[in-house]
C-alpha positions as CSV (number, residue, x, y, z in Angstrom):
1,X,0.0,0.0,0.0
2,X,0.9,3.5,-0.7
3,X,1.9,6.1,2.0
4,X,-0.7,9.1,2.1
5,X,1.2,12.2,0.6
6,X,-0.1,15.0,2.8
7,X,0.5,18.6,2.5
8,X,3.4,20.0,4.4
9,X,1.8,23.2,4.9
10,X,-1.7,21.8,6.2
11,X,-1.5,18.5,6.8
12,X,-4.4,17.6,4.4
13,X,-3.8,14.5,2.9
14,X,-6.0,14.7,-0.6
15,X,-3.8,16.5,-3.4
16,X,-3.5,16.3,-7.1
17,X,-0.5,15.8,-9.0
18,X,-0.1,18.6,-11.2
19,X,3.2,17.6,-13.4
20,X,5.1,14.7,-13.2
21,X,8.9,14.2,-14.4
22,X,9.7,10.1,-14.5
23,X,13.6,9.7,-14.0
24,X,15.6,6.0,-14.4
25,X,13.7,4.7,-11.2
26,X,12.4,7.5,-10.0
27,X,9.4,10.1,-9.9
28,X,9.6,13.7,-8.8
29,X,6.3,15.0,-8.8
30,X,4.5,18.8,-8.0
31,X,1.8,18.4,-6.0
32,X,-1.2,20.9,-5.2
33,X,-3.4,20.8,-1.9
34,X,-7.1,20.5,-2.3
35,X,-7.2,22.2,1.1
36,X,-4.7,25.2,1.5
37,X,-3.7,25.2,-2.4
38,X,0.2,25.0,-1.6
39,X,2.3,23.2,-4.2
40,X,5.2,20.8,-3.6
41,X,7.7,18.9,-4.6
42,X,7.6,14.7,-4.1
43,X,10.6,12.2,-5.5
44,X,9.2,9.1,-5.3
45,X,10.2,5.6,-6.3
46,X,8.3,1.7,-6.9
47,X,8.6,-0.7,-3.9
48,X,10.3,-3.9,-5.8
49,X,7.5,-5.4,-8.2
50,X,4.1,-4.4,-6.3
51,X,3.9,-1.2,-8.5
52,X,3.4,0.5,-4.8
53,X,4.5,4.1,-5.1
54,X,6.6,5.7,-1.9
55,X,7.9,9.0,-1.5
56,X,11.7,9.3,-0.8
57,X,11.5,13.1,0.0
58,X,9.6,16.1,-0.3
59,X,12.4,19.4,-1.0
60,X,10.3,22.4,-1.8
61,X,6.8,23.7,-0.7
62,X,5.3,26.7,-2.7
63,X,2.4,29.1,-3.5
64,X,1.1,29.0,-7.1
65,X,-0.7,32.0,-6.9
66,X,3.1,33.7,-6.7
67,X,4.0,32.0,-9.8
């Protein structure tokens, strides 16, 4: 099973992937906060075969309506 990606700013846990950049094994991701709106960054990679998605690290949180 997948770990819940919540927001760092709010804690909400439903978001949307906005844009997704696949790399070798891994995934970095922005995500958007249905709650709060705050973006982020996710790098995520498979666990072995299952296909289960885990984040490895979340390295920027931002506002899009700055952008």
């Amino acid at each position: 099973m997948s770990k819940s990606m919540k927001c760092p700013n709010c804690g909400h846990i439903e978001s949307n992937a906005i844009d997704t950049d696949p790399f070798d094994t891994l995934i970095r991701r922005v995500r958007k906060c249905k709650k709060c709106g705050k973006a982020w960054n996710t790098v995520e990679t498979f666990e072995d075969a299952s296909h289960h998605i885990l984040p490895i690290g979340i390295t920027t949180v931002y506002d899009l309506k700055n952008r």
